[in-house]
ZATOR-287720 format. One record per atom (N, C-alpha, C): residue in one letter; y, x negated, z negated. Coordinates in pm, whole numbers, plus 50000, padded with zeros to 5 digits. Each point is the difference from the previous one (the first is absolute). Layout:
<sites>
AYXZ...
</sites>
This chain:
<sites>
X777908889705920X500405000150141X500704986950034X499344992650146X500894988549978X501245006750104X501024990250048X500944998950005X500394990750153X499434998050062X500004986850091X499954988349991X500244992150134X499834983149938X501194997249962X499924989949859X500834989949911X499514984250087X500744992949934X500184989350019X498964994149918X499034989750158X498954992249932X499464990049800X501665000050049X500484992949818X500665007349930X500015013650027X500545006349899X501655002549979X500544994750093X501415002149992X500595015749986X498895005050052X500885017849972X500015002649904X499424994049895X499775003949836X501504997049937X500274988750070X501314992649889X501285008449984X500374999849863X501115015150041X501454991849986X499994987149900X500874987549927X499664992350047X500504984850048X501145005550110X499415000250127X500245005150097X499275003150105X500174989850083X498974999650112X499814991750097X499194984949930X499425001449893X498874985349962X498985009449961X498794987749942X498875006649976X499995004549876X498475003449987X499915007149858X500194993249891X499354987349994X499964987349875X501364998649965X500884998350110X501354995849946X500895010949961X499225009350037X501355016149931X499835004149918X501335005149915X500305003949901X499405017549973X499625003750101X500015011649965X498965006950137X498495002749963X499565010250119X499495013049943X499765008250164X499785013749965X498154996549973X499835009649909X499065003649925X499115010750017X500035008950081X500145009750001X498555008250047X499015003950014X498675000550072X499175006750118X501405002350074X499935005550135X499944985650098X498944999349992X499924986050059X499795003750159X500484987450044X500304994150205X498735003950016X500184998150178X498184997250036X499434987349990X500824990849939X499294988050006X500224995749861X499575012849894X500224993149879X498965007549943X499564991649903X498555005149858X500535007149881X499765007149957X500465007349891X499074998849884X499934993549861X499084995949894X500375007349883X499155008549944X499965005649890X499504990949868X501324992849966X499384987149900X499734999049904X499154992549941X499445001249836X500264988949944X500404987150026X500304986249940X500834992350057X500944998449967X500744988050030X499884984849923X499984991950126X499314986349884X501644997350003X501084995049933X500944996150026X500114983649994X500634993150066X499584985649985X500374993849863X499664988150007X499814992949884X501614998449955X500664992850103X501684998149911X500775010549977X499325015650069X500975010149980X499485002549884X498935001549968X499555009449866X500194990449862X499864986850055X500524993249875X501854998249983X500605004150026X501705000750068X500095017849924X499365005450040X499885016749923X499885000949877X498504992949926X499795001649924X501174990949882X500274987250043X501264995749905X501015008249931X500635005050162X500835008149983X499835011349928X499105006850008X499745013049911X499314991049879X500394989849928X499075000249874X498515000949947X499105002250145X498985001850008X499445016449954X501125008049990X499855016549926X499915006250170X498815005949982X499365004450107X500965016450060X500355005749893X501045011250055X501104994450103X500514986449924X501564995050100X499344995850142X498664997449980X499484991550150X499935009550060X499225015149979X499535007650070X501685006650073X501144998249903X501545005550051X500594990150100X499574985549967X500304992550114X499245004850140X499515000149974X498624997550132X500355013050091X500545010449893X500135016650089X501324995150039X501004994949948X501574996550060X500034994750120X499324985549987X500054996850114X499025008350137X498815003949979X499805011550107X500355008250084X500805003949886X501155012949977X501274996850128X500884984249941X500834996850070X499824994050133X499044995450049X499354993950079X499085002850101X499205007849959X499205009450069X498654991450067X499954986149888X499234990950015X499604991249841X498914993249953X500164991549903X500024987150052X501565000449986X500504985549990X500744994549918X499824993549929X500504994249871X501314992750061X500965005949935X501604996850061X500564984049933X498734994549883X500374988150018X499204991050011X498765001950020X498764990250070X500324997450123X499855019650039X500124999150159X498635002750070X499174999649905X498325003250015X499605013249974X498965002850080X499105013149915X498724999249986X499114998750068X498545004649971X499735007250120X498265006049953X499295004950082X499855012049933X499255011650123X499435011849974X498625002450009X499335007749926X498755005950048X499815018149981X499685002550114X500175014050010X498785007050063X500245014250033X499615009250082X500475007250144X499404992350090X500535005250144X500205017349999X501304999750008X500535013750035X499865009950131X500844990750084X500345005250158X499724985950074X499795001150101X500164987650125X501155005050114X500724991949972X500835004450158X499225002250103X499975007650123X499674999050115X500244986350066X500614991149976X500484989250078X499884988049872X499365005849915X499954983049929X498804997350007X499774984150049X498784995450075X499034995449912X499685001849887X498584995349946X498965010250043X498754990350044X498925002950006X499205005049873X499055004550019X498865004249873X501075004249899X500615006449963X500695003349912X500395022649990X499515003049882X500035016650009X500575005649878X500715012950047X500464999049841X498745002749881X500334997849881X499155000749926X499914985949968X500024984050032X499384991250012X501024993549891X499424990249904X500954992849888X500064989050067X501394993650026X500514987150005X501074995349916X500104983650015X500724993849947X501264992350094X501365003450027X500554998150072X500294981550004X500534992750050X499504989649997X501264993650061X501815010649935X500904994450080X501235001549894X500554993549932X500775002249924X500815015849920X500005002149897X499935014849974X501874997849996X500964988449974X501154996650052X500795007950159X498754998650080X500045007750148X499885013649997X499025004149911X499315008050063X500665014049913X500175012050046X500845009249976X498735010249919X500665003949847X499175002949891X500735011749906X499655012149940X500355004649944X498595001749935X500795000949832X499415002449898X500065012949945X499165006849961X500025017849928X500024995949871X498534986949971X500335004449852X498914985449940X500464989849911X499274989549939X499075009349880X498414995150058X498725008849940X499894984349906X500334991849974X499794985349917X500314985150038X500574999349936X500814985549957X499234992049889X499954989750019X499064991049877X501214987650060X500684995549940X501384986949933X498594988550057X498934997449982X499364991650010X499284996250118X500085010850106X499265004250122X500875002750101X499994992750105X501365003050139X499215011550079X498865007449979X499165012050047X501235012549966X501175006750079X499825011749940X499615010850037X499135010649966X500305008750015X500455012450045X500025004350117X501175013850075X499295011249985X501475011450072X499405011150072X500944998650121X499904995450097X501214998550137X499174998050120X501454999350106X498984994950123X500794987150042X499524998650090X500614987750079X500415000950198X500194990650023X499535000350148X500494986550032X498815002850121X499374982950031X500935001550131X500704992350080X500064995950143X498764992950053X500485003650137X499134999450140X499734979449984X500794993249940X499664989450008X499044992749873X500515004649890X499625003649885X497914997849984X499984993049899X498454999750024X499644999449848X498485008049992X499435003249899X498384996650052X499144998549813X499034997650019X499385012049947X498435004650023X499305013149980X499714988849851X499995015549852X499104994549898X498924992950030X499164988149991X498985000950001X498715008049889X499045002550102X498935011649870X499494990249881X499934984550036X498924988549898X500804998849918X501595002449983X500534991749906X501075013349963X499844998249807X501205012949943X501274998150092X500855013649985X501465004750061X500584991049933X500294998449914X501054990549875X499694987050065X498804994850016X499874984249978X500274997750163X500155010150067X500134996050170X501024998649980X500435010949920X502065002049996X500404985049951X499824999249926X500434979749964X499704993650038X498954994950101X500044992350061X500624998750146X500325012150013X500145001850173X501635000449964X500565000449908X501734999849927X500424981950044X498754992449982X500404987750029X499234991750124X499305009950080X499334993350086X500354990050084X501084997450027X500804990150093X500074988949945X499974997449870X499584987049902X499114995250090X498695002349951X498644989550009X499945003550158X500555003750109X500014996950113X500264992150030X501604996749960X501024989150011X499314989250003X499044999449863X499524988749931X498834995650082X499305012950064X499244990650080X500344993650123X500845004750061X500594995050092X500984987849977X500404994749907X500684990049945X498934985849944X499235003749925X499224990549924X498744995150091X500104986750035X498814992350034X499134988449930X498955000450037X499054993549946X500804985349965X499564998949816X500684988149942X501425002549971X500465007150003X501655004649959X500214997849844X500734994049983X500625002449853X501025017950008X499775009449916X500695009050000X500675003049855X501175003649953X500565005949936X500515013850018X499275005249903X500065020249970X501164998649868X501145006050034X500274997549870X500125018649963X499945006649900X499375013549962X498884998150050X498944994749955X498615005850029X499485009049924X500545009249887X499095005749950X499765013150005X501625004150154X499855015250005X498845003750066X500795011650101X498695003250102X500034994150089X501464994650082X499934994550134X499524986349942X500214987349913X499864992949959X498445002449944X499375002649977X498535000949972X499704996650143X500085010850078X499275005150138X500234983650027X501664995550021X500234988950140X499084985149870X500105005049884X499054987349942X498414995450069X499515011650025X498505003550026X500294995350141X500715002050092X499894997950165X500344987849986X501234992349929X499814986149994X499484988849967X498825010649898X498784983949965X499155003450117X500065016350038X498934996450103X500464995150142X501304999650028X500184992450134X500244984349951X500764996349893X499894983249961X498784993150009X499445009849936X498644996449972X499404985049893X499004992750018X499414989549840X501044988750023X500664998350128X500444988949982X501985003249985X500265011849984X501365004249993X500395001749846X501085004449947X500605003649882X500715013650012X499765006249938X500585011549942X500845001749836X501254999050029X500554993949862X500895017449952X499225004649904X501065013049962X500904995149900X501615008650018X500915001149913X500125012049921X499975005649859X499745009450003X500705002249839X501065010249952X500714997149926X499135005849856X499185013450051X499215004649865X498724989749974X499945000149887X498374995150013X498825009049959X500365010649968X498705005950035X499925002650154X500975000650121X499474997350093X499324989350053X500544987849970X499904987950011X497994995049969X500115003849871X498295001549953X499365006650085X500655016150085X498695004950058X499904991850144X501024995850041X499684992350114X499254988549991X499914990749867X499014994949977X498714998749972X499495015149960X499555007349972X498695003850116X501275003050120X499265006050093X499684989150131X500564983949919X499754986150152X500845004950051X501245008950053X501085001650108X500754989450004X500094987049952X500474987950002X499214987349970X500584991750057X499604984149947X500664996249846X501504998350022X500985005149870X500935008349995X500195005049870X500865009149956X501214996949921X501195000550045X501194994849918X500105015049898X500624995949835X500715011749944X501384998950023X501155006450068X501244994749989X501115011250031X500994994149988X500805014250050X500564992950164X499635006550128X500655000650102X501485001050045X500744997149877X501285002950037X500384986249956X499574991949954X500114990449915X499664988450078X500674997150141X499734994450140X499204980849923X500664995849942X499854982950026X498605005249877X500105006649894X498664999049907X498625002850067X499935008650133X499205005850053X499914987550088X500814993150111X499874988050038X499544989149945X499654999649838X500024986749966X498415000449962X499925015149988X498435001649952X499345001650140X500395006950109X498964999950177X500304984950011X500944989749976X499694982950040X498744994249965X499875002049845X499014994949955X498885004050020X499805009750110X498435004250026X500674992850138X500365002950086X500284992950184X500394992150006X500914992449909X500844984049986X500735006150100X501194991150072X501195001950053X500035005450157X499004999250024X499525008550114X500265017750017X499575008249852X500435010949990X499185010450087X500195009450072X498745012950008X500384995250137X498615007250083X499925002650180X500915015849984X499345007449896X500855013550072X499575008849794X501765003950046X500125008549843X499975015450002X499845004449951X499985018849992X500595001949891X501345005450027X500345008649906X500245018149977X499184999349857X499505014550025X500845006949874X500854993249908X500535005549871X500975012050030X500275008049904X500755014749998X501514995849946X500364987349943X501394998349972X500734994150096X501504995849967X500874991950083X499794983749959X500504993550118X500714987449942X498424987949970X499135002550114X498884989149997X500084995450108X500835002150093X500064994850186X499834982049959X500884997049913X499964984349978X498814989649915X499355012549946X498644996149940X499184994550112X499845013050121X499354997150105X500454988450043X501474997550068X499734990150061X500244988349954X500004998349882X499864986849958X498214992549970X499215011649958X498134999250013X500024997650141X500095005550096X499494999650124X500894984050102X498954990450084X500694986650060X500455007350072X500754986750085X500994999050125X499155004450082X500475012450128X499035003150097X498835006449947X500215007749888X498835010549960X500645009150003X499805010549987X499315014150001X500665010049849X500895008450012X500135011349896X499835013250045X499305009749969X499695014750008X500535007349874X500945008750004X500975002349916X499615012150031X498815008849923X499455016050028X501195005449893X500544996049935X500495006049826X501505007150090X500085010649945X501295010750061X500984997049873X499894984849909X501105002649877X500614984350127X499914996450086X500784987150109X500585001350011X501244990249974X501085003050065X499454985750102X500475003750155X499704995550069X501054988950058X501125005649930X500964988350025X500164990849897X499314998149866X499934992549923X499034992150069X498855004250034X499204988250080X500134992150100X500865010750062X500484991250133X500644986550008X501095004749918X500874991549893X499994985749915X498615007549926X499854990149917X499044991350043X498905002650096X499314993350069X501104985150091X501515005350051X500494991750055X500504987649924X500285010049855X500734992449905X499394985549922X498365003250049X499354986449915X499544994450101X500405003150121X499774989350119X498385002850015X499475010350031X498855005049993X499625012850153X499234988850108X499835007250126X498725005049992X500055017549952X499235005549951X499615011550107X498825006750031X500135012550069X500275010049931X500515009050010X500405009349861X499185019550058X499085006249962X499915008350062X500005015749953X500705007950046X500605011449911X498595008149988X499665007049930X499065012349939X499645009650072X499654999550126X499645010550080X498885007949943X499975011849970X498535003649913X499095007650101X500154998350153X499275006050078X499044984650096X499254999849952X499064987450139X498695012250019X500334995450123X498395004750104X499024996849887X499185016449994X498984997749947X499794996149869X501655002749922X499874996449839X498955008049933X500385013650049X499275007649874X498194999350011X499714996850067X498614998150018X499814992449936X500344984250061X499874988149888X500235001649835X500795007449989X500385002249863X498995009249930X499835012250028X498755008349962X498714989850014X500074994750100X498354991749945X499964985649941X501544993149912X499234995049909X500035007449893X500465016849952X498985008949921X498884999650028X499544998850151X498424999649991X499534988249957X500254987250035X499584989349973X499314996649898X501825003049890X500004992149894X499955013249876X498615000049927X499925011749946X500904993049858X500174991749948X501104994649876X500935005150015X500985002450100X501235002350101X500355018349941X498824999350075X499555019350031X499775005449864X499484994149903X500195004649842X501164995649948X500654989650023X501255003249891X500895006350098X500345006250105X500865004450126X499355017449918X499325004049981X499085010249931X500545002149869X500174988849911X500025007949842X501664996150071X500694995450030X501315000050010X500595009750085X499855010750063X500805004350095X499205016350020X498884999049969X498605012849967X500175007249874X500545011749976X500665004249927X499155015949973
</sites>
């Protein structure tokens, strides 16, 4: 039964402290008597993002019982997954429950599987019960529901492509948007994480918007990632290095750009403390896209001033017009992509 109209953004949810939105509160209701302008999702996976689940898994030792006790705590306390020291969560993919009377998507019935496509940090979540945890896989698992707000936007499964492999890619779809909208023909670019998922995807959109006469230079600390990106052409070159390790990572992107340095950098890594990697690769009057939720954003700000470096600096929005489309079809594109996105995440 719903309940009447809530607030377009969700403010009736917030129970801690009242009067802000959902992202920034400590505490919302959960509960599944949803508004008329709210979706109700009977969920089966949570992708959780990349810096929360690697921030979890540390912490618990990688022993899948303590993750599955974290993960219910914070739920529990929160009435959301938001990682209380990332600050991130992830995405959902579920089963349409109820539709408000007043929440406005079109073509949409219950019965229908989507993938919500708005921070799971926001979005108000209770858990019944973790059906699997794998330490190695940010996929988990539920028996819960969710609910979407009236502003709130989700994409339908698509039927061409598995639940799992939509679920990971559509977790980072705002990447290779960014990227196309950033990267022009002939660009020198620096990816530094290229070998996750968002870093694969924005690798592939940036040789194809640089294009024969541009550079695509990955940073990438594993090397068996490092190999498959070579592996798969997603670069011109590939650095092995550690990203935290600002002037070593600078001294190796010089010697491919000389002192000139990148048109525009992406950083896509899951740790802290690479803001200065970026902007020391990337010239004066270029371009940083900082998708990675491990930023501190005032280190860049900062440190960008500190080396006398007039940089555009641009925060991680993971929603652009029309990401998830673009993103689902370079699964179609690029069938290399679509098989290892498959043995990795297809379970």
């Amino acid at each position: 039964m719903s309940k009447g109209p809530g607030c377009r953004y969700g403010s009736h949810r917030v129970l801690e402290p009242k009067g802000i939105l959902p992202q920034p509160a400590l505490r919302l209701d959960n509960t599944a008597d949803i508004w008329d302008n709210e979706l109700l999702i009977d969920v089966s996976t949570l992708n959780i993002d990349s810096a929360s689940y690697t921030q979890i898994r540390s912490a618990c030792g990688s022993d899948p019982a303590k993750m599955e006790a974290m993960i219910l705590g914070i739920v529990a306390e929160r009435g959301k997954m938001q990682n209380p020291v990332t600050g991130s969560g992830g995405m959902l993919v579920g089963t349409v429950r109820e539709i408000g009377p007043a929440f406005p998507a079109r073509k949409l019935s219950t019965g229908d599987r989507v993938a919500t496509l708005v921070s799971l940090s926001l979005t108000p979540l209770r858990i019944d019960r973790i059906r699997k945890l794998d330490p190695a896989s940010d996929q988990v698992d539920i028996e819960g529901q969710a609910v979407l707000f009236e502003s709130g936007i989700f994409a339908h499964v698509p039927g061409d492509i598995p639940e799992r492999l939509a679920l990971a890619a559509l977790d980072v779809a705002g990447a290779p948007a960014q990227v196309d909208r950033l990267v022009r023909e002939g660009d020198t670019v620096c990816i530094i994480g290229g070998g996750g998922k968002s870093g694969v995807l924005c690798c592939y959109q940036a040789m194809k918007n640089a294009g024969p006469y541009g550079k695509v230079i990955v940073v990438e600390y594993s090397k068996e990632n490092a190999r498959r990106i070579e592996e798969l052409s997603l670069a011109t070159h590939v650095i092995v290095a550690d990203a935290t390790d600002a002037l070593d990572v600078y001294r190796k992107v010089s010697a491919i750009t000389g002192p000139r340095g990148c048109d525009v950098t992406i950083n896509n890594v899951n740790v802290p403390n690479t803001e200065m990697t970026s902007i020391l690769v990337t010239k004066g009057q270029g371009l940083i896209y900082f998708f990675s939720m491990a930023t501190s954003f005032t280190k860049a700000a900062l440190g960008a001033e500190g080396v006398g470096k007039d940089i555009e600096l641009i925060v991680g929005n993971g929603y652009a017009k029309g990401h998830a489309e673009l993103t689902l079809d370079i699964l179609r594109e690029s069938k290399e992509i679509r098989t290892l996105f498959e043995r990795l995440y297809v379970h």
